[in-house]
N, C-alpha and C positions, 0 to 999 in steps of 0.2 A: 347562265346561272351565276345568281352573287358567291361573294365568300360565303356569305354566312349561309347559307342554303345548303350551301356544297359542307359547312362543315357541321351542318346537321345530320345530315345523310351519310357523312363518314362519323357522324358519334353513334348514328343508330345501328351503322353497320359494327362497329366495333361492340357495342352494346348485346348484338345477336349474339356475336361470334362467345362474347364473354359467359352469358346464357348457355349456347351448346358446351363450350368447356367445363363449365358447372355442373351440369348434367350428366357428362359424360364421368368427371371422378367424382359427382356424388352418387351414381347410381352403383349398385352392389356389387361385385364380381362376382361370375360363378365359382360357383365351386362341383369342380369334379371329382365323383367316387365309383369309383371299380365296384360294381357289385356282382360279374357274372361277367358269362363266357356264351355264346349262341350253341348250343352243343345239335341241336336239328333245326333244319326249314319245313314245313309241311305245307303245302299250296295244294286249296280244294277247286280247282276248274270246275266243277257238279255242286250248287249249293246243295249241302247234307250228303254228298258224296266220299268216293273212298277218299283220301290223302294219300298225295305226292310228295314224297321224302326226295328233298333237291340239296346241292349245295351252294348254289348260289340262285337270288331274285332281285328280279330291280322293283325299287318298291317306289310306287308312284302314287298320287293322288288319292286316285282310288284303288288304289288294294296294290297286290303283290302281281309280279310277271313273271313268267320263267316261258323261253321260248314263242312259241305261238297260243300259250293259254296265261290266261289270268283268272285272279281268286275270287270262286264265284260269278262268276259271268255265263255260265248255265245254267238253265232253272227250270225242275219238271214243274208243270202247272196244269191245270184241272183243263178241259174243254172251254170254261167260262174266266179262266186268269186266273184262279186261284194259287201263290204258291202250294206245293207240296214239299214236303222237308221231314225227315226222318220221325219227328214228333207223332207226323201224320202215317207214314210208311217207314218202321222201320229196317225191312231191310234195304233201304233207298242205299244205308252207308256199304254196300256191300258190291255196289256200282262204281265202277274207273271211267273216267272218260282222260282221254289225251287226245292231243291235236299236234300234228308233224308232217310237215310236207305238205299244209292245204288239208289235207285229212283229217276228220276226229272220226276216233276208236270208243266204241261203246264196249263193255266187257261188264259180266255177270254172273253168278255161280248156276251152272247148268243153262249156259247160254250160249248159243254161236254169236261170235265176235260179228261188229257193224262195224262198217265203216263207210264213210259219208262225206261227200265235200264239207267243208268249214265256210264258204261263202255260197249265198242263194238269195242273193238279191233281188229275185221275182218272188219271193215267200213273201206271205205278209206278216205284217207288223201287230202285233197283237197286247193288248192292255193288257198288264197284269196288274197284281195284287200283293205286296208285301209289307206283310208288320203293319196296316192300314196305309199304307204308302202307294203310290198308285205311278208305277212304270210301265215300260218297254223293254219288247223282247221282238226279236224276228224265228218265227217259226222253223222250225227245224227238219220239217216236212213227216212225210205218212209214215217211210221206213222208219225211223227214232220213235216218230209214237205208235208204231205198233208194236215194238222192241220193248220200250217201257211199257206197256199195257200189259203186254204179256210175261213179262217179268213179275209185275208187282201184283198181276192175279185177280186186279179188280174189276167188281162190275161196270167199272167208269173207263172211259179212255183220258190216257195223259200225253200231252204233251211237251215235245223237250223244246225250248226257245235260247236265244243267245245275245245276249247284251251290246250294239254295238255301241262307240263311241256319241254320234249322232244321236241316241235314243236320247229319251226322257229318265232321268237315274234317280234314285233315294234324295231326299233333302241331305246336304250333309250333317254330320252327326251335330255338330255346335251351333247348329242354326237352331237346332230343337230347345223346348223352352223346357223351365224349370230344372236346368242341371244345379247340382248342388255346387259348392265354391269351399269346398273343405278337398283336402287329399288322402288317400285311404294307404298308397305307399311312397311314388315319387310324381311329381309334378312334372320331368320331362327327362329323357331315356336319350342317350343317343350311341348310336351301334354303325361303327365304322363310318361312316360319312352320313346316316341317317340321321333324322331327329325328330323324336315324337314328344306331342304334349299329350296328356293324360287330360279326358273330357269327366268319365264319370267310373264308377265300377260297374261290371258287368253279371246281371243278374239271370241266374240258371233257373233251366225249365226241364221240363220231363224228357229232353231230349239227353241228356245227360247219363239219363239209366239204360241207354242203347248200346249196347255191347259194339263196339266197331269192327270186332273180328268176327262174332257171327248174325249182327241185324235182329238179335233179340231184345226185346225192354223188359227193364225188369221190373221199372214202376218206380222201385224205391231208392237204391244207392247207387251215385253219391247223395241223390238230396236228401236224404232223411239225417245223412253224418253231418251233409254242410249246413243245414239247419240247425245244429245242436250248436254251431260256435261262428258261425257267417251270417245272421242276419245284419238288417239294417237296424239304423238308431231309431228311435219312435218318430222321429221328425223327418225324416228322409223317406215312410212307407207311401208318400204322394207319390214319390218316384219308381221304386223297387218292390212296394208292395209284399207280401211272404215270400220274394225271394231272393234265398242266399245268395249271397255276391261271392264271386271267383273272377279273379282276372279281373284287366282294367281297358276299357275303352280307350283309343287313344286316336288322335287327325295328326297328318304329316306337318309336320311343317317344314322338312328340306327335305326332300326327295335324294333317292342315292343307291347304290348294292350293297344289299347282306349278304352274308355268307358264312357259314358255319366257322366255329375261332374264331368268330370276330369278339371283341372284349366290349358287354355291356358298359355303360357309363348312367350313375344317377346323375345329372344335373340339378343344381338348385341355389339361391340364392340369398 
């Protein structure tokens, strides 16, 4: 290689290098503000199930972990994949499931306790159905859905399935199109080692008017109050349609443990 070659290729490298340093002190600092304190954990192992009040979760990718259950990774569903979710059965929220030692524990009011291995890998695998979304579940066998069938009193039989890793799961939420690019509170949250970005706001449905302590709907409140000062902007109803936004959607982007006292942070730039 000549001189002059070789001192091309060190002016380009030096040219990079001057690029990334530009970059790095023209680009914004964050700015961190305290806004809160974690004061509860709640982890639903049953979607539309009771809540698990914990003090500490590892919160990964997809969703929350505390021991051998993670949030949401049970799901009653019709004979044909349909979810079911308290919208559909209220007293669904009225149902605990845990899992310890290999076991999950079904419990329900005026119900003899199940309990059931957590692995049954000769069960099949069964398509389901959620939000038009179209996953996998493995079967949770006859005992669970003759537990839930006859709990929930219908003329249908339900069954309960279990999310594993290996399945087919939700598109992630940011993959989905037409999210808006405005911010309704903070643009990105981080809670002890965690860090969340905010995708969109989260809009409420009749599931909302379901009493959690007794599995009654009541039809109307909260949504008829969060309507009166939570809709959407006229430009945004492509997305949210009549309904009130509460809470905010949000994807990991550092995975890490929460834990109750841990001290919110708004990030922003």
């Amino acid at each position: 290689m000549d001189k002059k070659a070789a001192l091309l290729i060190g002016g380009a490298g030096v040219a990079v290098l001057g690029l990334g340093l530009g970059y790095k002190y023209l680009r914004k600092p964050e700015k961190v503000v305290r806004v809160g304190v974690v004061s509860q954990l709640l982890i639903h192992p049953l979607k539309s199930g009771r809540a698990l009040s914990v003090a500490l979760v590892e919160c990964q990718k997809i969703g929350l972990k505390f021991g051998e259950m993670q949030d949401r990774h049970w799901l009653v569903a019709t004979e044909d994949g349909h979810m079911v979710t308290g919208r559909h059965e209220p007293r669904l929220v009225l149902v605990s499931l845990t899992c310890e030692g290999g076991q999950v524990c079904l419990n329900g009011p005026n119900m003899e306790e199940l309990r059931f291995p957590a692995e049954h890998p000769n069960n099949p695998v069964i398509d389901c159905r959620v939000f038009r979304a179209d996953i996998q579940g493995r079967d949770c066998g006859e005992e669970a859905s003759q537990w839930l069938t006859r709990y929930l009193g219908a003329e249908k039989t339900f069954r309960l399935v279990h999310f594993e890793p290996q399945m087919r799961a939700r598109r992630p939420v940011e993959k989905e199109p037409l999210f808006p690019q405005y911010e309704d509170l903070w643009e990105e949250i981080q809670i002890g080692s965690v860090r969340l970005q905010r995708i969109l706001s989260c809009g409420r449905c009749m599931f909302t008017t379901v009493d959690p302590e007794t599995g009654i709907m009541n039809r109307k409140e909260p949504l008829e109050t969060l309507k009166s000062y939570r809709l959407c902007k006229p430009s945004e109803k492509h997305i949210y349609k009549t309904s009130p936004l509460f809470g905010q959607l949000h994807t990991v982007k550092k995975t890490g443990i929460l834990q109750v006292g841990d001290v919110v942070y708004k990030i922003s730039r």
